[in-house]
GUDOKOL-504442 format. One record per residue (C-alpha): residue number from 1; x, y, z. Coordinates in Angstrom, 1 decimal, padded with zeros to 4 digits. Layout:
N
 lodren      u      v      w
    NUM      X      Y      Z
...
This chain:
311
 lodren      u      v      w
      1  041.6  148.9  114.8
      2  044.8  147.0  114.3
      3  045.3  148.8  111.1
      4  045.2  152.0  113.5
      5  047.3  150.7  116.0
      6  050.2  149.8  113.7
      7  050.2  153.0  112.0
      8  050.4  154.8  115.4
      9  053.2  152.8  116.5
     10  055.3  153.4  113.3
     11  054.6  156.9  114.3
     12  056.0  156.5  117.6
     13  058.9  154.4  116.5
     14  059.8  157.0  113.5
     15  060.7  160.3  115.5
     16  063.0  161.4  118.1
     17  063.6  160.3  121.9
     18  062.9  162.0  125.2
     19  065.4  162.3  126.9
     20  066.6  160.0  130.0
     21  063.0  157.9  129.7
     22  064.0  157.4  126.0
     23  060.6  156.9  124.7
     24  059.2  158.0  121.4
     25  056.4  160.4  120.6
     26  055.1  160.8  117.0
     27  057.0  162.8  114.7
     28  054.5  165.4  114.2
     29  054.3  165.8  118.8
     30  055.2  169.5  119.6
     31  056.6  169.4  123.8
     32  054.2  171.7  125.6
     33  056.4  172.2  129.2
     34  059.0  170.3  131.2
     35  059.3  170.8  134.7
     36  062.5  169.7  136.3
     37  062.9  169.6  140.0
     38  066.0  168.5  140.8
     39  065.1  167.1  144.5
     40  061.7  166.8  145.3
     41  059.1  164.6  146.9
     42  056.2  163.0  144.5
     43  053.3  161.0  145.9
     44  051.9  158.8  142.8
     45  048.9  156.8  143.1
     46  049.2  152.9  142.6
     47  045.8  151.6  142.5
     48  042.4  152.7  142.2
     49  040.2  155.4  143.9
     50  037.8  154.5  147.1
     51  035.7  155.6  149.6
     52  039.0  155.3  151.8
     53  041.1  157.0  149.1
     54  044.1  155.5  146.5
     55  046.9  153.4  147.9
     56  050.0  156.1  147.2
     57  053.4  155.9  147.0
     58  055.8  158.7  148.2
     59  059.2  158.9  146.2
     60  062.6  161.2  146.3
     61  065.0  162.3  144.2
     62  065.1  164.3  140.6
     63  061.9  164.8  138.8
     64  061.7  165.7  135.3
     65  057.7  165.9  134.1
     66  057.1  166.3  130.4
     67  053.6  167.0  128.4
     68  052.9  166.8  124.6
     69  050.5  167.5  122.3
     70  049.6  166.0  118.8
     71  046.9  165.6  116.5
     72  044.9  162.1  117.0
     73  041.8  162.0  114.3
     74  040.3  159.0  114.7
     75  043.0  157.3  117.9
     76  041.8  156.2  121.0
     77  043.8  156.5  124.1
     78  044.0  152.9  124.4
     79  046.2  153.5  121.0
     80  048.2  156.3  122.5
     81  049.2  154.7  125.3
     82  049.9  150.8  123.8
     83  053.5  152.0  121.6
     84  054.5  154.1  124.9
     85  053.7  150.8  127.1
     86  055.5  148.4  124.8
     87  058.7  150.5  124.9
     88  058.7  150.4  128.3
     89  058.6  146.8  128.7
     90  060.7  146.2  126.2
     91  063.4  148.1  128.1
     92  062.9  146.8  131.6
     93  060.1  148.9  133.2
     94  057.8  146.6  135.3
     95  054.3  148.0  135.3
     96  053.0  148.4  138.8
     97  049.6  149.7  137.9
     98  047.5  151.0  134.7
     99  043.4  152.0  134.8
    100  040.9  153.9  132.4
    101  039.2  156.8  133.8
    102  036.1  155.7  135.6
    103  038.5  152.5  136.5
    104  040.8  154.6  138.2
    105  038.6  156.2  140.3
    106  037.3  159.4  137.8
    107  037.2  162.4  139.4
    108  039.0  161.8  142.9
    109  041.5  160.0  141.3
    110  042.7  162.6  138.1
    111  043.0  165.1  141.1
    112  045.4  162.8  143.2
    113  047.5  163.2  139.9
    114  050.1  165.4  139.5
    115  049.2  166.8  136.4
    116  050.9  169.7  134.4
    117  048.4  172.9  134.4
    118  046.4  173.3  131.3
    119  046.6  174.3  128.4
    120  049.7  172.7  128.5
    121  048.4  169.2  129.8
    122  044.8  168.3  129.5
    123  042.7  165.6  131.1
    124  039.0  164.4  129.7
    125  037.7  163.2  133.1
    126  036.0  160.4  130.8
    127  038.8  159.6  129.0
    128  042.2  159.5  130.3
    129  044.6  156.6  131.3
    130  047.0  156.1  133.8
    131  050.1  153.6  134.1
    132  052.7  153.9  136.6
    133  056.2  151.7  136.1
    134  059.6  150.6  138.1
    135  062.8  149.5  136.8
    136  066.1  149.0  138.5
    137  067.5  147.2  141.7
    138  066.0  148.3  145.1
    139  069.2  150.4  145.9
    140  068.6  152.7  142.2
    141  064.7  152.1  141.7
    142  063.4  154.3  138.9
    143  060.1  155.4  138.5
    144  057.7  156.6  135.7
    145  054.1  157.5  135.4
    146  052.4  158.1  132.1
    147  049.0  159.9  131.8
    148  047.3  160.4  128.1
    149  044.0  161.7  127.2
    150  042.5  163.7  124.3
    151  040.0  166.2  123.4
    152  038.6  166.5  120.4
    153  040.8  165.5  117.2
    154  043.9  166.2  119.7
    155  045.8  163.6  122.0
    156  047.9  164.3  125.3
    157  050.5  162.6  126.7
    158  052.7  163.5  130.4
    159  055.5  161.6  131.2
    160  056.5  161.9  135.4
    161  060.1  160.4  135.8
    162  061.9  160.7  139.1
    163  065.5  159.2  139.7
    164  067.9  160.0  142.5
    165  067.3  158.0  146.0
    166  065.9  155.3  144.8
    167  063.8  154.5  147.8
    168  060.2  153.6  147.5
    169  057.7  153.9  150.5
    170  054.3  153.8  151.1
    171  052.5  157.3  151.8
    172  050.5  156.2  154.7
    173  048.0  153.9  152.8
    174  044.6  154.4  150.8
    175  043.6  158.1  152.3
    176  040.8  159.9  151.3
    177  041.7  163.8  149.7
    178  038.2  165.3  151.5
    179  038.8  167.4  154.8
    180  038.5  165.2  157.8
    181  036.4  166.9  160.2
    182  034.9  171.1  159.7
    183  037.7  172.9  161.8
    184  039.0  175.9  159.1
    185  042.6  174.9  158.7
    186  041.7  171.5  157.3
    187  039.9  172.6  154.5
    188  043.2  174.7  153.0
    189  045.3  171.9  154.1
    190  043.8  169.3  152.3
    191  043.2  172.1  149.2
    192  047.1  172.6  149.1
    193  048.0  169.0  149.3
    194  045.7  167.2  147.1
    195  045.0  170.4  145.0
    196  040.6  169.5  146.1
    197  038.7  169.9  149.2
    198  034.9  168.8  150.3
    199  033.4  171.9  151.8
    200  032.2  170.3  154.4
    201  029.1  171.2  156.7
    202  027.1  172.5  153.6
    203  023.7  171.2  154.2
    204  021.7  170.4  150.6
    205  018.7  168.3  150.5
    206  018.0  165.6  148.0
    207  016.6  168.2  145.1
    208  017.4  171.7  146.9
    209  020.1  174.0  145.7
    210  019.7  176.1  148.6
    211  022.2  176.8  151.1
    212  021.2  177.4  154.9
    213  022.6  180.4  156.5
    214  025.1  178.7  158.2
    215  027.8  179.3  160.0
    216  030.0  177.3  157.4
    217  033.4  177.1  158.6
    218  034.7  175.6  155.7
    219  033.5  178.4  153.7
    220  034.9  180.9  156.1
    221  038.2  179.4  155.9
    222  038.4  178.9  152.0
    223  037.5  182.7  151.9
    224  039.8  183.9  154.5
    225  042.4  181.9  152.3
    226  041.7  182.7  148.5
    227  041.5  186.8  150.5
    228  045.4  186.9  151.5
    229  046.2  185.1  148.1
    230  044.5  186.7  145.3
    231  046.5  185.1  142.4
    232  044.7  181.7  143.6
    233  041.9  180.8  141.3
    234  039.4  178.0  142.6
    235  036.7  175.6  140.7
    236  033.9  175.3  142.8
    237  032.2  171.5  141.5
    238  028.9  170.7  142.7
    239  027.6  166.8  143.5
    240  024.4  165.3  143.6
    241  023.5  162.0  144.7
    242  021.9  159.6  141.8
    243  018.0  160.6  142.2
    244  016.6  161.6  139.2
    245  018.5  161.7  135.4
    246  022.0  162.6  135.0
    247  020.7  165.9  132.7
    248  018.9  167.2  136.0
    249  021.3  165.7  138.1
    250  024.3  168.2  136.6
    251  022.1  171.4  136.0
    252  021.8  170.8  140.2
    253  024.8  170.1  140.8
    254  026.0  173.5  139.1
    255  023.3  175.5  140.9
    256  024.4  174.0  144.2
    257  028.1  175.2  143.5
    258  026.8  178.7  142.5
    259  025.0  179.2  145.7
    260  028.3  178.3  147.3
    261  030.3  181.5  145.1
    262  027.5  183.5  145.8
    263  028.1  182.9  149.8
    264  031.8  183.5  149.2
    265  031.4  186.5  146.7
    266  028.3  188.4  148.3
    267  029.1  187.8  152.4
    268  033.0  187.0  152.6
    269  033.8  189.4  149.7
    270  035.8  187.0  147.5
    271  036.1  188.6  144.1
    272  034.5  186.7  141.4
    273  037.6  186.5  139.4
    274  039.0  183.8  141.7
    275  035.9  181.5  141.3
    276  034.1  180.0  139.0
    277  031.4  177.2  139.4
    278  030.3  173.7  137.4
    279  028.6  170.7  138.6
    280  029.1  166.9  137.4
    281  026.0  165.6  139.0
    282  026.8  161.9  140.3
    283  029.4  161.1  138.2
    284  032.2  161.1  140.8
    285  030.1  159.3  144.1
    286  032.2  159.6  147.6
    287  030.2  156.5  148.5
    288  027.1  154.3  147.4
    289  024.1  155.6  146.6
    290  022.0  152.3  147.8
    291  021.9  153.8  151.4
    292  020.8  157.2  153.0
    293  024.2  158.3  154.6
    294  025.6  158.0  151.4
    295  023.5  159.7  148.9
    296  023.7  162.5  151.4
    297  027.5  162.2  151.1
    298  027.3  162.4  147.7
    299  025.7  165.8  148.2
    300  028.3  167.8  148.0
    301  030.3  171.0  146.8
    302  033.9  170.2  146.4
    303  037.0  173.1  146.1
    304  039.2  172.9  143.2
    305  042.6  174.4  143.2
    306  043.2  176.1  139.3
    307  046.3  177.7  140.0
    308  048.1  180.0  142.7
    309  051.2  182.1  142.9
    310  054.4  180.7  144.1
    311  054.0  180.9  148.3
């Protein structure tokens, strides 16, 4: 392990900077996109994922994000992520919060991110860290959040860096990213600002895949929406609550979110192309499974925002 670590960080400390954060990647990193927006709002997550949502902050001014790819045989994150942490102390950058996946909040929490679309950036949803960091006086506050991950023998790291006002606020609290109640415009709302939506009103039972006839509003609005934007592309993610094993639990789960694209495809005419469907069982709980109001919480089909054309 140490052995590992040190040979990493000699990577890191052998190749070029980025610019402005200054931080080095390993020699053999290949930049995959940068994204500058030269005056922008960014809401970044500063602690972990709850029934009541993350605690958020909102930030203004310039920001630059970055994503790289490498090749990581044998490198945890935790390895990745240590030489990038160290330079940051070591120039001034006062962590403000770090987690590992689960930690963080799994599921709800990666898609509170603001993460740079694959293939460019990827995200395990079982492996990925997150660290957010300040520097500066409170009149020219910096900010910079780092998220690495890997699949497979390959390692990911984005850098988020915003500069410019300097002013740090808080972005209304811990708030939770599903719709708040089953009027239609909710559910695009909340799928265009946290880039996820609960469907709400879809009534499973503990074991049944099958959807009632309805009316579903929330389905009727998500259709009505993906319709008059057909460059949108949406992941439809099924939930169960724990019953049973987590093999049974996800084959469920998926079934549940096809009977949702069939709804959408076959009676509101969405084509398939801008849907697809997966279940992760009860891996990512809205709320505990130890009472009845929450394992039927739990059951639930959640909207996914892929991509869309520029609006």
């Amino acid at each position: 392990m140490r052995s590992a670590c040190t040979l990493l960080l000699s990577m890191f400390l052998a190749c070029g900077s980025a610019q402005a954060l200054d931080l080095k990647l390993p020699a053999n990193a290949s930049m995959t996109r940068e994204v500058i927006r030269e005056a922008d709002t960014l809401i970044l997550p500063i602690g972990p994922y709850s029934t009541q949502g993350a605690p958020r902050l909102r930030l203004d001014g310039q920001i630059i994000s970055r994503a790289w790819r490498f090749p990581a045989q044998g490198v945890t994150t935790l390895q990745i992520l240590m030489p990038l942490r160290r330079q940051l102390e070591d120039s001034g950058w006062e962590v403000m919060f770090d987690c590992l996946a689960e930690e963080c909040g799994g599921f709800d929490f990666r898609f509170a991110l603001p993460v740079l679309p694959a293939p460019d950036m990827f995200i395990d949803l079982f492996d990925y860290r997150y660290l957010v960091a300040r520097r500066g006086p409170e009149a020219k506050l910096e900010h910079v959040a780092l998220i690495v991950s890997q699949s497979g023998q390959t390692g990911y790291v984005q850098t988020i860096q915003l500069t410019g006002l300097g002013q740090e606020s808080d972005a209304t609290g811990p708030r939770s990213p599903e719709v708040d109640d089953t009027s239609p415009p909710d559910v695009v709302q909340a799928l265009k600002r946290y880039g996820h939506a609960v469907l709400e009103g879809l009534d499973f039972g503990s074991g049944d895949n099958a959807l009632g006839p309805g009316p579903h509003p929330s389905l009727e609005a998500l259709a009505a929406y993906l319709l008059t934007k057909p460059n949108t592309r949406v992941a439809l993610v099924g939930h169960t609550d724990s019953t049973g094993g987590l093999e049974g639990n996800i084959a469920l789960s998926r079934s549940r979110a096809e009977a949702v694209l069939s709804v959408l495809t076959e009676i509101h005419g969405v084509p398939a192309t801008q849907l697809e469907a997966h279940g992760i069982g009860y891996l990512a709980p809205l709320a505990p499974n130890t009472t009845g109001d929450g394992r039927e919480s739990n059951r639930r089909v959640e909207a996914v925002l892929l991509d869309t054309a520029a609006e």
